[in-house]
Kinemage of the C-alpha trace (Angstrom):
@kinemage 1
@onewidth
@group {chain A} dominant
@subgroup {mainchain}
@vectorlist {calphas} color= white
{ca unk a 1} P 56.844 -48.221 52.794
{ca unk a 2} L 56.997 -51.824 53.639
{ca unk a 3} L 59.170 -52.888 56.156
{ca unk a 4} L 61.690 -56.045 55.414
{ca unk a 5} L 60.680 -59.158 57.360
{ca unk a 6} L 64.769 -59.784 57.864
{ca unk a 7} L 66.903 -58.180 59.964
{ca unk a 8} L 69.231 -55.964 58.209
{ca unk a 9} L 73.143 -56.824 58.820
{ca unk a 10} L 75.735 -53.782 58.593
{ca unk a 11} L 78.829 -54.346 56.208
{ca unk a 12} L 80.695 -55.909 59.195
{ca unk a 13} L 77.993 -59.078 59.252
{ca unk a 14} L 78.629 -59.031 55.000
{ca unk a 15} L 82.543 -58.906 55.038
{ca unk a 16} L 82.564 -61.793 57.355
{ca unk a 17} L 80.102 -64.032 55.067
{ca unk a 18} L 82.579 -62.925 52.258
{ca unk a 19} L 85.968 -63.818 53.851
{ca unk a 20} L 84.900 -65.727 56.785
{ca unk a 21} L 88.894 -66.632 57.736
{ca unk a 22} L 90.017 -63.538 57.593
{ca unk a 23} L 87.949 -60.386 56.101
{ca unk a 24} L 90.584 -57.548 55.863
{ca unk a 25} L 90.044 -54.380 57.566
{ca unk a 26} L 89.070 -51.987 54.652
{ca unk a 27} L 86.266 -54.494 53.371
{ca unk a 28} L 83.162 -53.270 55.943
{ca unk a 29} L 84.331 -49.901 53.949
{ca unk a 30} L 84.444 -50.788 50.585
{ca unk a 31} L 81.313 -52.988 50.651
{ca unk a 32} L 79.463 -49.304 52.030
{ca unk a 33} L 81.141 -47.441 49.179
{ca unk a 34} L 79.904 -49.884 46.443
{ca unk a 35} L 76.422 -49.703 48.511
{ca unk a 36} L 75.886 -46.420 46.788
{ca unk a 37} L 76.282 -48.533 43.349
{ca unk a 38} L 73.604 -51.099 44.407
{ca unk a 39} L 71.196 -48.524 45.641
{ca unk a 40} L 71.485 -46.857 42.658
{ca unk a 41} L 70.789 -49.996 40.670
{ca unk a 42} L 67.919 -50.111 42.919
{ca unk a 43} L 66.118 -47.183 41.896
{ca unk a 44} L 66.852 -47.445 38.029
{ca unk a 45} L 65.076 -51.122 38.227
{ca unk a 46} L 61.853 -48.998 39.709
{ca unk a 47} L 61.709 -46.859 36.607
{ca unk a 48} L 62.456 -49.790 34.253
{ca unk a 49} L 59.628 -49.927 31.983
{ca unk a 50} L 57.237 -53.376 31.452
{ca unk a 51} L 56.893 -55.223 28.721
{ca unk a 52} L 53.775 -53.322 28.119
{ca unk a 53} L 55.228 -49.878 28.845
{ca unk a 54} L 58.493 -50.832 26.538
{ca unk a 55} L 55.980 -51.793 23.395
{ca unk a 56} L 54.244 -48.934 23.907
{ca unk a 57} L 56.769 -46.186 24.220
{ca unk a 58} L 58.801 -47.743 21.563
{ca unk a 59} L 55.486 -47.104 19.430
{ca unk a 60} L 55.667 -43.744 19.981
{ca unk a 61} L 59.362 -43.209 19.403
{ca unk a 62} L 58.206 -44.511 15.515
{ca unk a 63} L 55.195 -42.412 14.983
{ca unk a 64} L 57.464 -39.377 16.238
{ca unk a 65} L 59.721 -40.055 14.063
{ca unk a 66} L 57.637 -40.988 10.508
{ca unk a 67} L 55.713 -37.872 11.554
{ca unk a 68} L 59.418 -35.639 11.211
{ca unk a 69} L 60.222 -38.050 8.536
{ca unk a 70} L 57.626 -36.639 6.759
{ca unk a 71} L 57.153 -33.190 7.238
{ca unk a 72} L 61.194 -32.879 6.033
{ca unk a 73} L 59.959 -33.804 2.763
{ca unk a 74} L 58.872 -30.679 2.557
{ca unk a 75} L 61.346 -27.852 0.523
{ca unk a 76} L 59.691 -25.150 2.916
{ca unk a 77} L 59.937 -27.193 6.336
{ca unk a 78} L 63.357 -28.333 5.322
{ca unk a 79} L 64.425 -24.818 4.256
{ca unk a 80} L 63.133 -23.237 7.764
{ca unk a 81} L 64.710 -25.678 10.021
{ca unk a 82} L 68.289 -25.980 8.396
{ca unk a 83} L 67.723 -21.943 8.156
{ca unk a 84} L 66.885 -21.889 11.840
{ca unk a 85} L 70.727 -21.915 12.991
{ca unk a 86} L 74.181 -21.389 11.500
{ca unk a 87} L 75.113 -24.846 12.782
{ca unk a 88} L 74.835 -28.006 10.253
{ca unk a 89} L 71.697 -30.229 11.342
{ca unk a 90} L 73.453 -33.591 11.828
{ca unk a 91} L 69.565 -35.157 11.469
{ca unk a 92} L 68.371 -36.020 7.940
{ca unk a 93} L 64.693 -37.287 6.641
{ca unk a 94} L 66.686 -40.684 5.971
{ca unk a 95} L 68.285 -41.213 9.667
{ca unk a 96} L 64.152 -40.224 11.112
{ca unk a 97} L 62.873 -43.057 8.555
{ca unk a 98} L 65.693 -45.524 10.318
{ca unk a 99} L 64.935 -44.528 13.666
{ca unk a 100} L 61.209 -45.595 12.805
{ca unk a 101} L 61.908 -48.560 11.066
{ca unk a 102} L 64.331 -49.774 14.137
{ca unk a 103} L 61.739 -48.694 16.661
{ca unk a 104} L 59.184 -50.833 15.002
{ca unk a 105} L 61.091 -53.355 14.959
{ca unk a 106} L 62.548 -53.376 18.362
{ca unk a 107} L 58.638 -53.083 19.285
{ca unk a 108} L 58.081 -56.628 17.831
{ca unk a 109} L 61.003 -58.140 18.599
{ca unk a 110} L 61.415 -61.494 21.035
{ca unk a 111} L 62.235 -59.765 24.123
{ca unk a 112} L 58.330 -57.856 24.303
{ca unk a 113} L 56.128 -60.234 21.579
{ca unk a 114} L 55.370 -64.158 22.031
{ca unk a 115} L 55.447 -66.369 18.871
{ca unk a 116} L 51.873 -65.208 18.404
{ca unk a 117} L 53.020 -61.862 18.333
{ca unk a 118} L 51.598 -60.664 21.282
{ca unk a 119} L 53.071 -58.735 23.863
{ca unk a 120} L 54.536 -61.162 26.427
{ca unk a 121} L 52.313 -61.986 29.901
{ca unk a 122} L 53.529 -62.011 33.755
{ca unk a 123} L 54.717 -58.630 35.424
{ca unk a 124} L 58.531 -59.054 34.892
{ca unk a 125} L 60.098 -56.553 32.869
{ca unk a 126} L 61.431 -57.131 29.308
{ca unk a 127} L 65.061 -58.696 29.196
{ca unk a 128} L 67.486 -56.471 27.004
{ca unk a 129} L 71.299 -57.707 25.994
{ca unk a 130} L 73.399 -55.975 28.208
{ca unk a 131} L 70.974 -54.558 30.524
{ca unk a 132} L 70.702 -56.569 33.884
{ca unk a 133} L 68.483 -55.805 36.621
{ca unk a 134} L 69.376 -55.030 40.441
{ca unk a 135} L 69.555 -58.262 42.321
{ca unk a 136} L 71.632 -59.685 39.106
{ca unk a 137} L 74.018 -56.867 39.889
{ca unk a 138} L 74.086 -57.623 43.346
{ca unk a 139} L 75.060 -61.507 42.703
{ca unk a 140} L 77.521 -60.217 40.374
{ca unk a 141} L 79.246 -58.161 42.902
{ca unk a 142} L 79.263 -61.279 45.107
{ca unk a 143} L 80.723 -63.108 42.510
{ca unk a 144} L 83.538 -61.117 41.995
{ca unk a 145} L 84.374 -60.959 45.638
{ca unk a 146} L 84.345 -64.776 46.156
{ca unk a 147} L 86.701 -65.189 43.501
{ca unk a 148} L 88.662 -62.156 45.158
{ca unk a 149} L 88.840 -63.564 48.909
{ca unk a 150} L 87.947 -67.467 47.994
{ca unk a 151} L 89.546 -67.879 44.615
{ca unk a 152} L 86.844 -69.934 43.522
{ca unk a 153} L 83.535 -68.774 41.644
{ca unk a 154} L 80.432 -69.780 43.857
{ca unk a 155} L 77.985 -72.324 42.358
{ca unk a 156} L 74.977 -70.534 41.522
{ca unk a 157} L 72.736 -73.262 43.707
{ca unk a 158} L 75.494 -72.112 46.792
{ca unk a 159} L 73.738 -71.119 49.570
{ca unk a 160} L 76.711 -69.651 51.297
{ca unk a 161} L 77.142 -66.669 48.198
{ca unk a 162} L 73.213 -66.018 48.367
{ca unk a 163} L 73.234 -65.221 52.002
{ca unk a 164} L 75.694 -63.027 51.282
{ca unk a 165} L 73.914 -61.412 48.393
{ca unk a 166} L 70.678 -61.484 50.303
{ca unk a 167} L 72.523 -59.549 53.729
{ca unk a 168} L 74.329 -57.540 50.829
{ca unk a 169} L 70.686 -56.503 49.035
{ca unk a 170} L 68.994 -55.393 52.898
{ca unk a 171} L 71.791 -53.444 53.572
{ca unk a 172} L 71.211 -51.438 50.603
{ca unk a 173} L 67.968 -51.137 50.786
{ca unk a 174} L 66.727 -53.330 48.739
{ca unk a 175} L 63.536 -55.537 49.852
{ca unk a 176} L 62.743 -58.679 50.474
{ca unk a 177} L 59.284 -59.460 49.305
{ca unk a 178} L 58.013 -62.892 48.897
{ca unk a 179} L 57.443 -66.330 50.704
{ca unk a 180} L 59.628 -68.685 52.011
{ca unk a 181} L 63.331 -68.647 52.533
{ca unk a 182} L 65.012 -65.864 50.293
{ca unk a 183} L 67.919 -67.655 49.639
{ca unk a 184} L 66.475 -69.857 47.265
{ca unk a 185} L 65.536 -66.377 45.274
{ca unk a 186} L 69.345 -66.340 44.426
{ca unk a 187} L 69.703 -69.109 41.896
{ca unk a 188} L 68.398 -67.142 38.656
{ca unk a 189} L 70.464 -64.529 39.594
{ca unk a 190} L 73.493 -66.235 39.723
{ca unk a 191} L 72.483 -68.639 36.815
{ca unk a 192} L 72.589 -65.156 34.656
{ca unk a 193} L 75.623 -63.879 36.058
{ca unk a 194} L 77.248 -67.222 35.120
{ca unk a 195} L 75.433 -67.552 31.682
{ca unk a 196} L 76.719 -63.989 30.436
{ca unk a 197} L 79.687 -63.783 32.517
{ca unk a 198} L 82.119 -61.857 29.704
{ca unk a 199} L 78.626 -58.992 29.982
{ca unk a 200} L 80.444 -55.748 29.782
{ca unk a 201} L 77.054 -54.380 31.556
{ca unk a 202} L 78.178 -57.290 34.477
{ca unk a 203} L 81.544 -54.844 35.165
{ca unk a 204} L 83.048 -57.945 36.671
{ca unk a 205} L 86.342 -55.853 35.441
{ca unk a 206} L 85.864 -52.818 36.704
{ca unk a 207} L 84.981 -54.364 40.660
{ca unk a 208} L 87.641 -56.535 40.435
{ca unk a 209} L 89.872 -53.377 40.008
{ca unk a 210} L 88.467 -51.672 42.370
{ca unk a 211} L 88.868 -54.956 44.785
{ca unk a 212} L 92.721 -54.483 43.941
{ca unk a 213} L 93.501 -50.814 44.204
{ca unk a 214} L 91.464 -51.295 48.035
{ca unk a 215} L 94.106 -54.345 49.085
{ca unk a 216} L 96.551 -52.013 47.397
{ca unk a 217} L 95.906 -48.851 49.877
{ca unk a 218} L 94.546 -50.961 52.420
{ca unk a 219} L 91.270 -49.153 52.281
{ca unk a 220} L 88.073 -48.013 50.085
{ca unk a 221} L 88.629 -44.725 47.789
{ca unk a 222} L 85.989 -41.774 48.608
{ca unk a 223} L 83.936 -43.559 51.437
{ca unk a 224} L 83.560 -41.137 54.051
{ca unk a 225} L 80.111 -42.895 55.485
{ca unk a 226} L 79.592 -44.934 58.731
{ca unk a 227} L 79.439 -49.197 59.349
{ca unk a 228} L 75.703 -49.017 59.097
{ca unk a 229} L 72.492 -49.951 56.635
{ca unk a 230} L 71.624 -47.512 54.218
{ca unk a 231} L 68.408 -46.441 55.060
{ca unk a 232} L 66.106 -45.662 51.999
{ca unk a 233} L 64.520 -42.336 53.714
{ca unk a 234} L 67.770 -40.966 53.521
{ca unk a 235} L 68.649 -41.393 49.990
{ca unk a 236} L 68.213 -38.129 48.180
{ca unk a 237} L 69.629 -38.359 44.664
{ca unk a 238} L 66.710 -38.670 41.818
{ca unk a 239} L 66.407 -40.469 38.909
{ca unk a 240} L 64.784 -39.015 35.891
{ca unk a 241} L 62.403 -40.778 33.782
């Protein structure tokens, strides 16, 4: 595995570039309980399918279903499945011929085609509403604490916030791959976390409760771990695909 190029900072080094003045004692904590979160993130970003992949599987998921579509028409197929089980099928010919049509459509849809209708170039993966990738995740976390510990919401150009996300990112594994200073790597990412700030998929909510309920206890929920990096070797939970 390649190694980062940066030194990795422990949640210590990260509470202190969050609340420089005064970073409360349960923070180092809390940032290694969300860690978990982000690594998580992580890993579901390497199984997130390309643009290629997404057209493709999406192709499948229409032919699958046209093919059941079809074979229901039949009285006898029909008559054997829904005689298969005393339990109602909830699945009709109609709902596999909607399935097929949506597929299809999602297939061609702006997100995976070009105005040409071809399937989009370059090796990021497709955006989908709602859906945000890792580092995005990361800023938004960021975000949220700023406005916690700063009450102010960072500027997504400030420097300050993305060497915080970028100490935040090594310290849960995440790499940093690339030329030239990462910081600069940091402005799309906040850029979408301002652009689709009310995002239920951002959870702004949901941190910023957890924020309160840790100032409330004076310390993290459910964190029995150590001050320290997560190292990737020692993450065991798998994702399926």
């Amino acid at each position: 595995m390649r190694k980062s190029r940066f030194p990795i900072p422990n949640f210590t080094d990260i509470a202190k570039l969050i609340a420089p003045d005064d970073p409360p004692s349960w923070l180092p904590a809390h940032l290694g309980w969300w860690s978990d979160g982000l690594r998580y993130d992580q890993m579901v970003d390497e199984v997130h399918p390309s643009t290629r992949q997404a057209r493709d599987r999406l192709a499948a998921i229409a032919a699958a279903a046209e093919l059941i579509a079809r074979e229901l028409e039949s009285p006898v197929i029909s008559a054997l499945v829904l005689a298969a089980s005393p339990s109602k099928l909830s699945v009709t010919r109609r709902d596999m011929q909607q399935l097929a049509s949506r597929a299809e459509s999602a297939r061609l849809s702006p997100p995976l085609v070009s105005t040409s209708g071809k399937t989009k170039r370059g090796r990021g993966k497709p955006k989908v509403p709602n859906i945000f990738d890792a580092r995005t995740l990361c800023a938004t976390r960021i975000v949220v604490m700023w406005r916690f510990f700063r009450k102010t919401v960072p500027g997504i150009g400030n420097l300050e916030a993305a060497a915080a996300a970028q100490a935040y990112w090594l310290a849960c594994g995440g790499r940093s791959d690339g030329h030239g200073d990462p910081l600069n790597g940091w402005y799309d990412y906040f850029k979408a976390v301002r652009d689709n700030s009310g995002a239920p998929g951002l959870k702004q909510f949901i941190w910023w409760r957890d924020l309160e309920q840790a100032k409330r206890r004076n310390g993290s929920p459910c964190y029995p771990g150590t001050n320290n990096p997560i190292q990737e070797a020692e993450i065991k939970s798998p994702i399926l695909t």
